[in-house]
FIGU-906160 format. One record per residue: residue number from 1; chain; x negated, y negated, z of N, C-alpha, C in turn; residue in one letter. Coordinates in steps of 0.02 Angstrom, whole numbers, plus 32768, in hexadecimal, padded with zeros to 4 digits. Layout:
N
NUM, A, X, Y, Z, X, Y, Z, X, Y, Z, A
...
END
This chain:
173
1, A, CCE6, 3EBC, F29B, CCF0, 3ED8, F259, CD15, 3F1B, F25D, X
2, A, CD04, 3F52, F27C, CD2B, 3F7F, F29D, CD66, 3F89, F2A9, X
3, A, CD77, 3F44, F2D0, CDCB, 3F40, F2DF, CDE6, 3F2A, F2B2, X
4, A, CDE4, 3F02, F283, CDFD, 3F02, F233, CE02, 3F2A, F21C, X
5, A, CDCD, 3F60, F20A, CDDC, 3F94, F1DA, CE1C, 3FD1, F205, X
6, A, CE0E, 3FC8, F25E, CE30, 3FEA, F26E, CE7C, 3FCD, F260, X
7, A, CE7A, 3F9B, F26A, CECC, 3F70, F261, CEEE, 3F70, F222, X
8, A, CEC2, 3F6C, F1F4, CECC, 3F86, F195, CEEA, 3FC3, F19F, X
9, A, CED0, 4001, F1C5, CEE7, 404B, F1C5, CF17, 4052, F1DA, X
10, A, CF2C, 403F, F223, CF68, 4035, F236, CFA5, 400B, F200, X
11, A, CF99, 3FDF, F1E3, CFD6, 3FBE, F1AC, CFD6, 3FED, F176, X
12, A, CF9C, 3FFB, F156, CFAF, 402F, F11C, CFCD, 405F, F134, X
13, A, CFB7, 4087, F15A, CFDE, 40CA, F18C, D02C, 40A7, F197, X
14, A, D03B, 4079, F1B3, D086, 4066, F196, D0B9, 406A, F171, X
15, A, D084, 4030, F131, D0AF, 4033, F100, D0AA, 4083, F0E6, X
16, A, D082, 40B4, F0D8, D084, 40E8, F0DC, D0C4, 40FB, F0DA, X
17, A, D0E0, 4102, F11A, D105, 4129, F12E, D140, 4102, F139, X
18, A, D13C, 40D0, F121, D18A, 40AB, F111, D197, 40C7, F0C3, X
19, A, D169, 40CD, F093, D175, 40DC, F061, D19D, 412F, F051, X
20, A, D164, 415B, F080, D177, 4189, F081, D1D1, 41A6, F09C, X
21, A, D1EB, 4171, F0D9, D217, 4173, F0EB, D244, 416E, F0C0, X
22, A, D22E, 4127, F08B, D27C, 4104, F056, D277, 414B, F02C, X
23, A, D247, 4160, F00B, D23D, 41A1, EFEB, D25A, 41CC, EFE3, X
24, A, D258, 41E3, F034, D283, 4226, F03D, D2BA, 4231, F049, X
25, A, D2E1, 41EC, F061, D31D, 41C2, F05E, D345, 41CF, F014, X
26, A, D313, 41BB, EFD1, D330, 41C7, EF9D, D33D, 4209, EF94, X
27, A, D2F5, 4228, EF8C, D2FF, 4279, EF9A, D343, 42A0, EFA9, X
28, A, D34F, 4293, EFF2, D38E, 42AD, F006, D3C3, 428A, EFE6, X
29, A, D3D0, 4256, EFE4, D403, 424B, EFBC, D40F, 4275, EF6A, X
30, A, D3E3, 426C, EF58, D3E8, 4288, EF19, D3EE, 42E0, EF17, X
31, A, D3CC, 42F6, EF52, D3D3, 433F, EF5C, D418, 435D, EF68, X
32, A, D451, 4320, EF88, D47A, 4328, EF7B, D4AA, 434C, EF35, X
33, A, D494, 4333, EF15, D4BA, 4351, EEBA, D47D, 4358, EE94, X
34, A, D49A, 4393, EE75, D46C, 43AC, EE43, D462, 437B, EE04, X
35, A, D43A, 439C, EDD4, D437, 437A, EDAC, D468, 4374, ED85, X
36, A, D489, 43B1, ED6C, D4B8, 43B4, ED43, D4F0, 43A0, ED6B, X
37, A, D50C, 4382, ED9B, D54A, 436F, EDB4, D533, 431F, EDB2, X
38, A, D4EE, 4316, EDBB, D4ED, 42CF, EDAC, D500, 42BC, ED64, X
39, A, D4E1, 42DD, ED36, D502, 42C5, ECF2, D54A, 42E5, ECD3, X
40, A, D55D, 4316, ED03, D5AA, 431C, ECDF, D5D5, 42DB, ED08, X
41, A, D5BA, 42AA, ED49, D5EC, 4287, ED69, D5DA, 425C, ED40, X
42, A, D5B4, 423E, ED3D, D5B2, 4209, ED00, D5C3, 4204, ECB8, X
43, A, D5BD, 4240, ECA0, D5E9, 424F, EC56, D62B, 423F, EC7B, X
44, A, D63E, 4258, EC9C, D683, 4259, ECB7, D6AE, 4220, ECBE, X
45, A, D695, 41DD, ECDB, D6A0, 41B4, ED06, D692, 4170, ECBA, X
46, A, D67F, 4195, EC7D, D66B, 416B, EC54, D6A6, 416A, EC19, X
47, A, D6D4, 41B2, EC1E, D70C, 41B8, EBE5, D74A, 416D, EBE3, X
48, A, D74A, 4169, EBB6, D77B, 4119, EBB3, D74A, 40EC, EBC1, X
49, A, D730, 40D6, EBA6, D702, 409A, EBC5, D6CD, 408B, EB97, X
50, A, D6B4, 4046, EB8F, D682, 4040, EB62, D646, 406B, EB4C, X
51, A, D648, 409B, EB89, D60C, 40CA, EB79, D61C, 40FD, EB51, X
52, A, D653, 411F, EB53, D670, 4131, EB23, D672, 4124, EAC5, X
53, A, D691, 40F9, EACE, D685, 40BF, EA9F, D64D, 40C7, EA70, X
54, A, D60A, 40AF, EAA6, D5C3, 40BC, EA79, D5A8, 40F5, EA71, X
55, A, D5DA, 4131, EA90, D5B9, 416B, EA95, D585, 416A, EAB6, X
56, A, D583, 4153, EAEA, D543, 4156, EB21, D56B, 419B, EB5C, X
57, A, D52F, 41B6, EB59, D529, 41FB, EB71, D4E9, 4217, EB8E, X
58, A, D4EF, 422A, EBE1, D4D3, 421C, EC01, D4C5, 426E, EC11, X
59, A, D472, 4263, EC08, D442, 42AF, EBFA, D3FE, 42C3, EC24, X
60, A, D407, 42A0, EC50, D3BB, 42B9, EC84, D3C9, 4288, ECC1, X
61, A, D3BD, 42B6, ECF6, D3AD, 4299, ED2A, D36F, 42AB, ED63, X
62, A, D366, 4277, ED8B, D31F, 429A, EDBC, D320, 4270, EDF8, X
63, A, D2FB, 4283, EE1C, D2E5, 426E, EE6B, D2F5, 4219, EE64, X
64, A, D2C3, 41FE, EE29, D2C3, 41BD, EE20, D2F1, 4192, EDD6, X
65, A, D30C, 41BA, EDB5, D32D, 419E, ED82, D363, 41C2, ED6B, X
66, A, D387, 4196, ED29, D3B7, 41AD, ECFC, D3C1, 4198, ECC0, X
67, A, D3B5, 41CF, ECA7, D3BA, 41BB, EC4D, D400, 41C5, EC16, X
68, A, D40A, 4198, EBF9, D436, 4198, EBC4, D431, 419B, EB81, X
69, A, D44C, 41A1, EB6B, D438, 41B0, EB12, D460, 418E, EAE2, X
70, A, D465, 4173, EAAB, D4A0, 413D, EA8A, D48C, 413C, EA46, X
71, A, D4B5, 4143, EA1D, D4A4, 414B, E9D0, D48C, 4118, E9B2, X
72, A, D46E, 4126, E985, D462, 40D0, E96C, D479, 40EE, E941, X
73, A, D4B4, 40B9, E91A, D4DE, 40CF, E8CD, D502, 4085, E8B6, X
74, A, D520, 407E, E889, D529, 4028, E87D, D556, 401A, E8B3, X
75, A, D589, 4042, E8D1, D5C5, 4026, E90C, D594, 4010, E94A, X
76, A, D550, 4013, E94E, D527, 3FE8, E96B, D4FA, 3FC2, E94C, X
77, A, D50D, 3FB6, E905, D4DF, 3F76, E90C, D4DD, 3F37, E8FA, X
78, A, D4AB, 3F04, E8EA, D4CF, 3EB4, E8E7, D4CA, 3EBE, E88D, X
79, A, D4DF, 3E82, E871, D4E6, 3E5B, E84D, D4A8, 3E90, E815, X
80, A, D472, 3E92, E82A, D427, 3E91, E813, D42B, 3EE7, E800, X
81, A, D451, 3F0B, E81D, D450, 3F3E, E828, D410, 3F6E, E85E, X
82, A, D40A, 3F48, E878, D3D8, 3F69, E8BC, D402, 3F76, E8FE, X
83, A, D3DA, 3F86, E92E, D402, 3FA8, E96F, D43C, 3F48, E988, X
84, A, D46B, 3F50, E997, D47A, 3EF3, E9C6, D458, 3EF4, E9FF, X
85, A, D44C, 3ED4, EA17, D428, 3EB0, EA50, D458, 3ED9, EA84, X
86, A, D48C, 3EB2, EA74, D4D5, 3EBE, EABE, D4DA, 3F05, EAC3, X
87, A, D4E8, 3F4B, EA83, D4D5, 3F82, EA9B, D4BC, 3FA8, EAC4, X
88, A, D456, 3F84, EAB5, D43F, 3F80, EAE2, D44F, 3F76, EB1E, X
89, A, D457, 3F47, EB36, D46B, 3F26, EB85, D499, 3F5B, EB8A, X
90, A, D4D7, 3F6F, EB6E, D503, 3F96, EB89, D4EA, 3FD4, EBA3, X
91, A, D4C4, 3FED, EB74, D496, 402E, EB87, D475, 4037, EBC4, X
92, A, D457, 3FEE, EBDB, D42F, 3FDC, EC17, D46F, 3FD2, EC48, X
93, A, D484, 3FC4, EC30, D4A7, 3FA0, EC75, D4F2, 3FF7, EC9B, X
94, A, D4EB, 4016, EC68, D512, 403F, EC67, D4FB, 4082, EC88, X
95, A, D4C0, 4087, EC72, D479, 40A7, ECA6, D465, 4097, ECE5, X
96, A, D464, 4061, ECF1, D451, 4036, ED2D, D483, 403B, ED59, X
97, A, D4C4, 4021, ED43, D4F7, 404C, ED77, D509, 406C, ED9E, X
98, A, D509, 40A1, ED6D, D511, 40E5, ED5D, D4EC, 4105, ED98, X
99, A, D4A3, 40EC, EDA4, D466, 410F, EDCD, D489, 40EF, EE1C, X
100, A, D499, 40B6, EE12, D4A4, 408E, EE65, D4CE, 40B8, EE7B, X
101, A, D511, 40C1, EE4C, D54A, 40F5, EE7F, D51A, 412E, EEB4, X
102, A, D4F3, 4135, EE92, D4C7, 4198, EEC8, D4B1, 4152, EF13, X
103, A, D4A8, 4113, EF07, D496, 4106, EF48, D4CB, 40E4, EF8F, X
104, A, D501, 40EB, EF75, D53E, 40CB, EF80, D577, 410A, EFB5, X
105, A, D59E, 40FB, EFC7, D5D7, 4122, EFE5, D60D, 410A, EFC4, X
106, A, D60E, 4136, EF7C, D65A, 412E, EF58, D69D, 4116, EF76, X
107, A, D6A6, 4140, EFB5, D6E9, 412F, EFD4, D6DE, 40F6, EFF9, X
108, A, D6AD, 40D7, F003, D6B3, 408B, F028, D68E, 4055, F007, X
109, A, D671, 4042, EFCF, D63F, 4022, EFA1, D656, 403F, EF64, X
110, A, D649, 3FFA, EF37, D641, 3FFC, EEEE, D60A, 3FD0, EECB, X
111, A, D5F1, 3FD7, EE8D, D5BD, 3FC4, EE73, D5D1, 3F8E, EE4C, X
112, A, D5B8, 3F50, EE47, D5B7, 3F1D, EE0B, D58E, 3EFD, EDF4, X
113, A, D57B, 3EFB, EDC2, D534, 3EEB, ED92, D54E, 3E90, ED97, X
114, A, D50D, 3E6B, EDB8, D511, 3E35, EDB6, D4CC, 3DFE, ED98, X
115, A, D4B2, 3E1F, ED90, D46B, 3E08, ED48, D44E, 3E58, ED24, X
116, A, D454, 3E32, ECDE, D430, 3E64, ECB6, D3FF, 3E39, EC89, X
117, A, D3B5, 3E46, EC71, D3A0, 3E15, EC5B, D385, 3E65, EC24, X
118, A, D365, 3E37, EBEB, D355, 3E78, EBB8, D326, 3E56, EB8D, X
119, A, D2E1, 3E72, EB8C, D2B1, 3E6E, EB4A, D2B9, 3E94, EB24, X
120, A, D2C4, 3E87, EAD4, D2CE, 3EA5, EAA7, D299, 3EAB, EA89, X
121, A, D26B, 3EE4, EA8E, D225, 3EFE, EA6B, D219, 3F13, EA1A, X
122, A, D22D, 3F2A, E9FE, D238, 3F56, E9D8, D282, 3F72, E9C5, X
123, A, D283, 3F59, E978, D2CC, 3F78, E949, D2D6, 3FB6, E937, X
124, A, D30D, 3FE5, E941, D318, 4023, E919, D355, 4012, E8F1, X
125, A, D35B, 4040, E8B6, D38D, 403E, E89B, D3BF, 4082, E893, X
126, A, D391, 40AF, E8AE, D3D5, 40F4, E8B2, D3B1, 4124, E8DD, X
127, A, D3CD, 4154, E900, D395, 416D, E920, D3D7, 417E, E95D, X
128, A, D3AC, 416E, E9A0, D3B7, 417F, E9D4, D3A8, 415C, EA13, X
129, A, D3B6, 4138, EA49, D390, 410F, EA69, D397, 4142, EAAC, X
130, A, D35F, 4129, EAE1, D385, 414A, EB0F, D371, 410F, EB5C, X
131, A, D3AE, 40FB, EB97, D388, 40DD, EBA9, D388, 410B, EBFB, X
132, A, D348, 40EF, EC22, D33C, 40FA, EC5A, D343, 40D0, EC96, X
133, A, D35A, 40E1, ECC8, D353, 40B9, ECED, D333, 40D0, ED22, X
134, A, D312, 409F, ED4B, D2D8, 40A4, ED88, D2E0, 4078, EDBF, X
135, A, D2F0, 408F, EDEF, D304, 4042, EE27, D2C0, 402C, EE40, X
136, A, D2C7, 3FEC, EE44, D28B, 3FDA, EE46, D28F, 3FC0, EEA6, X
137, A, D2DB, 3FB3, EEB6, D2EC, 3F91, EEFC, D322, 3FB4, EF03, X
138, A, D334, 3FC2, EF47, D369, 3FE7, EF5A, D375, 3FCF, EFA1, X
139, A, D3A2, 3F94, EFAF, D3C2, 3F72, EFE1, D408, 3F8A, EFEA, X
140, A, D416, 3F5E, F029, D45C, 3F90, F046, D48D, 3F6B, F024, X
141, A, D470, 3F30, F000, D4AA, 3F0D, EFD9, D491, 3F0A, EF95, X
142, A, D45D, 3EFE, EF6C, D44E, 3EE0, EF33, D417, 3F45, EF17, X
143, A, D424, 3F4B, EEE2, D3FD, 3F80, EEBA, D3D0, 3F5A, EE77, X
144, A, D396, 3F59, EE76, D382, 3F3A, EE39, D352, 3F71, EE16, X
145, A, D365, 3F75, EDC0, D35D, 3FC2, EDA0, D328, 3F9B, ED69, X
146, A, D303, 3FCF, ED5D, D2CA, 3FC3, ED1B, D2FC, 3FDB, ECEC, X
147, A, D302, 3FE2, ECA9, D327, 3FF3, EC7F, D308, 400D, EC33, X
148, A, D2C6, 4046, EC26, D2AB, 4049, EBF7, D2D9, 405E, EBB0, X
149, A, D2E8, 403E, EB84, D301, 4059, EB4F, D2CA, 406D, EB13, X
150, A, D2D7, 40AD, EB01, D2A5, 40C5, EAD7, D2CF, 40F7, EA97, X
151, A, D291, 40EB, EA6C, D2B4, 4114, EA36, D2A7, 4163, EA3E, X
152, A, D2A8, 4191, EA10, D298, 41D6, E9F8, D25D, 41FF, EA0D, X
153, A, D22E, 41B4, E9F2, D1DE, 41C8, E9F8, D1B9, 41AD, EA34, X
154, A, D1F0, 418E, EA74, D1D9, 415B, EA9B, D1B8, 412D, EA93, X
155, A, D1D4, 4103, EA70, D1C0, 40B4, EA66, D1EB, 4094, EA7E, X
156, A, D1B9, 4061, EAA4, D202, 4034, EAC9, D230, 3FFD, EAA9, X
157, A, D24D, 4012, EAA3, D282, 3FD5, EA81, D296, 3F97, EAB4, X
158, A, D2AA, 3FB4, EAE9, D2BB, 3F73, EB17, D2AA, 3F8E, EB56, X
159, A, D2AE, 3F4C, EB77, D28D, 3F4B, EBB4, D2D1, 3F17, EBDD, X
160, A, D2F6, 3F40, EC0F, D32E, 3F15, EC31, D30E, 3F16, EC81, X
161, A, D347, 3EE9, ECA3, D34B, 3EE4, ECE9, D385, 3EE3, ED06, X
162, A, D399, 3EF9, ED25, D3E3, 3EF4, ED2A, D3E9, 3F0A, ED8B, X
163, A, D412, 3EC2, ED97, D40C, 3EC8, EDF7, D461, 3EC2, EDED, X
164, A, D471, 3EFA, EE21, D4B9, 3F1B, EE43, D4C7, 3F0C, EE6B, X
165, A, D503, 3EE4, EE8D, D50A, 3ED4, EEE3, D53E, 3F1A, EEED, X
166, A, D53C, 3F31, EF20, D55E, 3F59, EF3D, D58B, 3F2C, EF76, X
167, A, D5C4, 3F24, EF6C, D5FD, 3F39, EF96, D62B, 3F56, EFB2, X
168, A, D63C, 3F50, EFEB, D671, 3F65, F005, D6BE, 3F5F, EFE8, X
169, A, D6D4, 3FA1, EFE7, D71E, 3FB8, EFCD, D73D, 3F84, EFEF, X
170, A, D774, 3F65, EFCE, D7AC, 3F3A, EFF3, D7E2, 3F78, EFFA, X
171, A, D7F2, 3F74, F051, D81F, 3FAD, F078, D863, 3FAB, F04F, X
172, A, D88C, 3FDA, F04C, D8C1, 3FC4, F027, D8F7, 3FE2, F05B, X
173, A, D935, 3FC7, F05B, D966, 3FEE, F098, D992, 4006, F098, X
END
């Protein structure tokens, strides 16, 4: 009985410190750029482009996430006049991104969103959304992101998933 509980200590003590390792892994990476250079490169990297577009504008960052912000006004919404669905997703998926580049080597890798899936919780009709993203996996090829979209008062409106393969730059000569 002994050597079980001792053999349990030894694996937790492990994973422990595998966790702690991926951790501080992020840590430094992210200690790399501040906060505010993380969200002026992404405002940046977003001019001309659908994010633009929805006015998605990108306002907090941290150790473990990145948040965006997106109007809700009728140039987002369906038929019904509530937030569109696809907005949404854009918001998520535009967030989700957005976060993989910090794990990547710009000059040799690029990011491409290859599933996004999205529960739609809860309707707004004007307001403010904002979404978050949270990696939930972080492989040397595939990124898969939680995606909380919430309103004003934090209520969740949607709930996405969205997995990134990372590739390699094709050399050019």
């Amino acid at each position: 009985m002994e050597k079980g509980i001792f053999n349990f200590r030894i694996a937790f003590s492990k994973l422990c410190l595998i966790f702690l390792f991926n951790f501080t892994i992020l840590k430094l990476i992210l200690m790399n750029y501040t906060k505010e250079q993380i969200i002026a490169y992404c405002n940046e990297f977003s001019k001309n482009t659908l994010m633009e577009t929805l006015k998605i504008e990108y306002i907090d960052a941290g150790e473990d996430f990145l948040t965006a912000k997106m109007p809700v006004n009728p140039s987002v919404h369906q038929p019904m006049g509530l937030l569109h669905g696809g907005a949404s997703v854009a918001l998520a998926e535009s967030v989700g991104s957005a976060a993989s580049h910090f794990f990547i080597n710009p000059k040799e890798q690029e990011v491409r969103g290859i599933e996004i899936s999205a529960n739609h919780l809860k309707s707004i009709r004007e307001g403010v959304v904002f979404g978050t993203a949270r990696i939930i996996h972080k492989g040397r090829s595939l990124h898969l992101w939680e995606i909380k979209i919430t309103d004003e008062a934090g209520n969740l409106i949607s709930l996405c998933k969205l997995t990134n393969m990372v590739l390699e730059k094709k050399k050019t000569e």
